[in-house]
C-alpha positions in Angstrom: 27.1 -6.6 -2.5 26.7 -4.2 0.5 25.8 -6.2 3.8 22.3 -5.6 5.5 22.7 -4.0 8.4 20.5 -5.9 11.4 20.0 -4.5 14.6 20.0 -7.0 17.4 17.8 -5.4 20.6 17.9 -7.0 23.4 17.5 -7.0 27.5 14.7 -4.8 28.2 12.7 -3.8 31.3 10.8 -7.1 32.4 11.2 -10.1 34.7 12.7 -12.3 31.2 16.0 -9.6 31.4 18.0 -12.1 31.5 16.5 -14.5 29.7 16.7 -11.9 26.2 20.4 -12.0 26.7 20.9 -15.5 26.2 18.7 -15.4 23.4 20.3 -12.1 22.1 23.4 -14.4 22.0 22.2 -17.4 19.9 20.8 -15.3 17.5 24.1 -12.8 17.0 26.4 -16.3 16.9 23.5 -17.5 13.9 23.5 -14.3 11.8 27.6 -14.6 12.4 28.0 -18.1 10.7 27.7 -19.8 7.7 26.2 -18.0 4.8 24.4 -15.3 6.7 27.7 -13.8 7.7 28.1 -13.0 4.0 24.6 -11.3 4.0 24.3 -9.5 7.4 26.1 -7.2 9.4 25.3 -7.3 13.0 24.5 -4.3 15.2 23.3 -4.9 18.7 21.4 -2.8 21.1 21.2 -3.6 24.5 18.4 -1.7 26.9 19.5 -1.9 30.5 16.7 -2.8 33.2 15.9 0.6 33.5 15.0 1.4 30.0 18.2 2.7 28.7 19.8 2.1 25.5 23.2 1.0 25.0 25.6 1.4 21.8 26.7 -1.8 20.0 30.0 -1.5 21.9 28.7 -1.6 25.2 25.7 -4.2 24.0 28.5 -6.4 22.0 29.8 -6.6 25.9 26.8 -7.3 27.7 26.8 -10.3 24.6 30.4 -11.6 25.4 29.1 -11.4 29.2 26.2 -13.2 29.0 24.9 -11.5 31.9 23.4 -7.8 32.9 25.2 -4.5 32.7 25.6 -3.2 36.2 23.8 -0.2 37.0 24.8 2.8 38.2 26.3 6.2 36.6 23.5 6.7 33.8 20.1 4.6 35.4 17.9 6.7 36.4 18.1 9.7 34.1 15.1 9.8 32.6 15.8 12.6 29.9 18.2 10.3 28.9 15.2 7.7 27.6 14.7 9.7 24.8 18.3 9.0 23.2 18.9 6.6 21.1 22.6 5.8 20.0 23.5 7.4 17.0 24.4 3.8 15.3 20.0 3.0 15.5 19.8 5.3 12.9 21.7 3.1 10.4 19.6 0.0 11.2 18.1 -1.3 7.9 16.2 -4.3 9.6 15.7 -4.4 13.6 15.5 -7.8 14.8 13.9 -7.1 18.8 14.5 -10.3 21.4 12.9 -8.6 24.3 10.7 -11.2 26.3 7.7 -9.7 28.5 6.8 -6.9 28.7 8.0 -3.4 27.2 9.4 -6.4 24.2 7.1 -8.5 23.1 3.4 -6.6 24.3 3.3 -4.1 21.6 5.1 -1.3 22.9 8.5 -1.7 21.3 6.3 -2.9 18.0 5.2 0.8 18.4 8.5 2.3 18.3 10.4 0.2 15.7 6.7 1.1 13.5 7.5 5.2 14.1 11.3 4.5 13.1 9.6 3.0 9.8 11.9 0.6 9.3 10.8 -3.6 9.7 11.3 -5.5 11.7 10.9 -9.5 12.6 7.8 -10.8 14.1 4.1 -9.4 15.1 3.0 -5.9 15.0 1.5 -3.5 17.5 -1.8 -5.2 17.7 -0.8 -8.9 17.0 2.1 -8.1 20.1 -0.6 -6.7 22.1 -3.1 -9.7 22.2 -0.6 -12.3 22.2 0.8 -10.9 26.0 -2.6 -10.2 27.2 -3.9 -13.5 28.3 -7.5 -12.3 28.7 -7.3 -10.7 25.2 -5.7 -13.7 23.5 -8.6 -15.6 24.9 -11.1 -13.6 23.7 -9.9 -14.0 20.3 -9.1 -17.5 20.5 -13.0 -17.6 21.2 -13.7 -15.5 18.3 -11.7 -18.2 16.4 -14.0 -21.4 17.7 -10.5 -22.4 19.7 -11.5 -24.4 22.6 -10.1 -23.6 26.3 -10.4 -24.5 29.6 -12.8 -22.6 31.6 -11.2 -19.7 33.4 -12.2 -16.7 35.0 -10.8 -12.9 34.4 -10.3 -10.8 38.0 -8.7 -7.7 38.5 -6.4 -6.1 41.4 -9.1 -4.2 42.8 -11.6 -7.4 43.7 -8.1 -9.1 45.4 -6.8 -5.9 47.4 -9.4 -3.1 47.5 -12.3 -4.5 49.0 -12.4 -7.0 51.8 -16.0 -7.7 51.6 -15.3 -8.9 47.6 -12.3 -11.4 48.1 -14.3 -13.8 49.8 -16.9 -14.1 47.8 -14.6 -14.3 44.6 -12.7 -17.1 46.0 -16.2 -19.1 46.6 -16.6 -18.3 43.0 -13.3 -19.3 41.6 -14.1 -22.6 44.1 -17.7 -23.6 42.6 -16.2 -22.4 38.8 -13.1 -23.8 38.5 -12.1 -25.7 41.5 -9.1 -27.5 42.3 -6.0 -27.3 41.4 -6.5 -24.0 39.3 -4.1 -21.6 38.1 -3.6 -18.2 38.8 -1.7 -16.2 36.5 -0.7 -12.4 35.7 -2.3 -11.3 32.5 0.9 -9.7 31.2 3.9 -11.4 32.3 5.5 -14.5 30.1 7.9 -17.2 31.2 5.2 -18.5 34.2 6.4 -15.5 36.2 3.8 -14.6 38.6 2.2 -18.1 38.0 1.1 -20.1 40.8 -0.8 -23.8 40.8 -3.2 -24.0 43.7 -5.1 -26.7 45.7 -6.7 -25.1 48.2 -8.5 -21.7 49.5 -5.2 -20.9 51.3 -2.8 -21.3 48.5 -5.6 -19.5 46.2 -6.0 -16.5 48.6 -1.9 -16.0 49.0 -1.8 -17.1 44.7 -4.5 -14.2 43.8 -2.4 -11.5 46.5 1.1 -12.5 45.0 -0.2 -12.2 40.6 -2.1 -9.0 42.1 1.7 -7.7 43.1 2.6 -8.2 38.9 -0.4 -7.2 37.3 -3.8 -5.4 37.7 -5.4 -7.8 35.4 -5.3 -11.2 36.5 -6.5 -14.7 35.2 -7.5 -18.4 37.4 -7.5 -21.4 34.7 -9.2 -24.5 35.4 -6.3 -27.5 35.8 -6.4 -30.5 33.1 -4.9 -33.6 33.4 -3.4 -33.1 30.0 -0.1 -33.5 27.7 1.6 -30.1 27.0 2.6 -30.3 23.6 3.5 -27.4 21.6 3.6 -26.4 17.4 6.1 -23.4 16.0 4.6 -20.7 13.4 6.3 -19.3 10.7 5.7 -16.8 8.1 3.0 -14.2 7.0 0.3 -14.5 5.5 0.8 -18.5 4.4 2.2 -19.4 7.3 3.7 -22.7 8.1 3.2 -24.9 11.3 6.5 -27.2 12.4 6.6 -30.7 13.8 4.3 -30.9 17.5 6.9 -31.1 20.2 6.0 -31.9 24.0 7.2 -31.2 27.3 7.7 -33.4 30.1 9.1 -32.5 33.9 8.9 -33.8 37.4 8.4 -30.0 39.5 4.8 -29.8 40.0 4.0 -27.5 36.7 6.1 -25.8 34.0 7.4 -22.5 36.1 10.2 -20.1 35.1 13.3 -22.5 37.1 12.0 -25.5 35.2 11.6 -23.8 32.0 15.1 -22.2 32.0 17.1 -24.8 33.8 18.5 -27.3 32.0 17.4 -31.0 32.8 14.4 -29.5 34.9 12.4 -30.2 31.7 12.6 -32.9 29.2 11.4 -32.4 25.3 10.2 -35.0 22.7 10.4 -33.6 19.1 8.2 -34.3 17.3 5.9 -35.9 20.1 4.0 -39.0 19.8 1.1 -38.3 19.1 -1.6 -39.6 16.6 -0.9 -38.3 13.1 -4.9 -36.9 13.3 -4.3 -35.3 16.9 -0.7 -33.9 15.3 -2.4 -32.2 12.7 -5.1 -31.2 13.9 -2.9 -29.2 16.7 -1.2 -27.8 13.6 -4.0 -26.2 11.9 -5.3 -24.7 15.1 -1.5 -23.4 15.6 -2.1 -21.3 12.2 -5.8 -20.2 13.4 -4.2 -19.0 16.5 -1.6 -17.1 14.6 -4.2 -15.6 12.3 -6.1 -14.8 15.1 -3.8 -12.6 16.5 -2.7 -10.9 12.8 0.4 -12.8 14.0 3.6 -12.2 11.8 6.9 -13.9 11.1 7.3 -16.2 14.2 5.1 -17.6 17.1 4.8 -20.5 19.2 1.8 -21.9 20.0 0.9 -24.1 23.0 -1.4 -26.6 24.0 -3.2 -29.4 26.5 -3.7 -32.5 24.7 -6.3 -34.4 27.0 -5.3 -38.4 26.0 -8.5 -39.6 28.2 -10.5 -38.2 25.9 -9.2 -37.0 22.8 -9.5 -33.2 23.3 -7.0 -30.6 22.4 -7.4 -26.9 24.6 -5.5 -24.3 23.4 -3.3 -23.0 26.1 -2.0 -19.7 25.0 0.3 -18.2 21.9 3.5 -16.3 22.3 5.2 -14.1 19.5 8.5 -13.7 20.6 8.8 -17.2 22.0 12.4 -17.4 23.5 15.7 -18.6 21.4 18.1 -20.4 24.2 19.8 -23.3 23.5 16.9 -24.5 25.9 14.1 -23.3 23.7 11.0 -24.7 22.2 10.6 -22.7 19.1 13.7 -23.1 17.1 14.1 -27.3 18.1 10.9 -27.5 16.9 12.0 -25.9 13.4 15.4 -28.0 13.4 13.3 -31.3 13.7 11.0 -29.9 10.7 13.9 -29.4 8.3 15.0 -25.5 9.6 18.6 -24.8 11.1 18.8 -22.6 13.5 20.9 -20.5 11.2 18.6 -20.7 8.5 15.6 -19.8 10.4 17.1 -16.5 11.4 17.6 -15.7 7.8 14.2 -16.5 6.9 12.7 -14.5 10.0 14.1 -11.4 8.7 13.6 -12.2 5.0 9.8 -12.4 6.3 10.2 -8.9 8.4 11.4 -7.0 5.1 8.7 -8.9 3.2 5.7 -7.6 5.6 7.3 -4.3 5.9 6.7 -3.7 2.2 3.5 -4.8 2.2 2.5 -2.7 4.6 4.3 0.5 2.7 1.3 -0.6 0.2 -1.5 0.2 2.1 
């Protein structure tokens, strides 16, 4: 039986570069062993930082690396965004690892859509929601989800207008108060994220996500437990175990997340079996809310004191490191890594057919 031929695409233009690779890796070294070996042949695609692709023998390096390709030579030329190495046109399943944005907001969804050909995870829209924080919120409202109170604020009320800034930080004070986070609306991995205690740290916060974003978002803080459930499947999807995070740097920012020891998870967490499930079926409202596809990871602040559970946020192409949440979380529920990789693209072919139905 002929192998099916998967296109790895990794790197990407966004802060979480780097991050893709090492994802990029763990995935090629799963689709290489055991039985999937026997089912898949492995094509990868790397796209460079500034949005060039890269043929499988020049991504299999970037792979063996582990790190970026150096620029230089090709960067820049922009007629040469509009190629595609010949080998993309052989792809029979595309299996996209690009964290942030141009990967996981909707826009590479849109491209591997046009190619008509599936691919794992969320689609255009689903992609779309699930990067925009104010969006996601919206339709985690829609869905009766509860959240923390948070405010939306865009680049123009932080740098355009002295007269406004003050008078949205006396806002954010007598909304939110302190601590309170301020966060880009379109950047993953806690870039751009800041934790702030006081009109000074919110004033230099508000300039700094203004720098990432145009649309920004301050969060009430919680004394809470982070605890987070994996997603997968279609239409009946599955929730794993609840997992939960715990770390000593003063909240869960890009160095702790992707440093290992800087963070410490318990899988599954302990946690009542009632609170436990009941984070689970909200996980799979979440997903559904987003028309969320294949995989996502679904986090969440788990307020002991008083029994409350705030959704936090969803991602849909949560990272796969060594380091990560998402595929632990399906290990501990019965999942190899291996296998889950298998199933995620069994799942991409399976949508992809549905949606030739419509």
């Amino acid at each position: 039986m002929a192998k099916l031929r998967v296109g790895l695409l990794f790197g990407g233009r966004s802060g979480e570069h780097e991050v893709s690779i090492i994802s990029a890796r763990a995935i090629a070294k799963a689709l290489a062993g055991e039985s999937n070996a026997e089912k898949y042949e492995t094509l990868p695609f790397y796209i460079d930082k500034d949005g060039l692709w890269h043929s499988p023998a020049v991504a299999q390096q970037v792979l063996d690396a582990g790190v970026p390709r150096n620029e230089g030579g090709e960067t820049g030329d922009r007629a040469k965004l509009w190629q595609f190495p010949a080998e993309a046109g052989t792809v029979e399943v595309w299996f996209p690892i690009l964290h942030g944005p141009n990967g996981e907001d909707g826009t590479i969804q849109g491209l591997l859509t046009l190619m008509q050909v599936p691919f794992v995870g969320t689609g255009v829209m689903g992609s779309a929601v699930g990067m925009d924080k104010l969006a996601m919120k919206t339709a985690f409202s829609r869905a009766d989800l509860p959240q923390v109170k948070y405010m939306a604020v865009t680049r123009s009320q932080v740098w355009s207008n002295p007269c406004v800034f003050p008078k949205l930080c006396d806002e954010i004070e007598q909304n939110l108060g302190y601590p309170c986070f301020v966060k880009p609306a379109n950047l993953g991995s806690s870039v751009g994220i800041s934790k702030v205690r006081s009109r000074s740290e919110l004033e230099a916060a508000l300039d700094s996500a203004a720098s990432y974003d145009r649309r920004l978002i301050v969060e009430a803080g919680v004394v809470a437990r982070e605890v987070e459930c994996a997603v997968l499947g279609n239409d009946n999807a599955k929730a794993s175990v609840v997992g939960e995070i715990t770390y000593e740097s003063d909240f869960y920012d890009y160095e702790t997340k992707y440093t290992d020891g800087k963070a410490s998870l318990f899988i599954p967490s302990e946690l009542p079996e009632a609170v436990a499930a009941q984070i689970q079926e909200m996980a799979i409202r979440a997903f559904e809310a987003v028309d969320g596809a294949g995989l996502s990871r679904v986090d969440f602040f788990y307020v002991e004191a008083t029994g409350e559970i705030f959704i936090n946020e969803i991602n849909t192409l949560p990272g796969f490191t060594a380091l990560s949440m998402y595929p632990q979380l399906w290990a501990k529920t019965g999942v190899s890594f291996t296998e889950l990789v298998d199933r995620l693209i069994e799942l991409a072919i399976a949508r992809h057919t549905d949606k030739s139905k419509e």
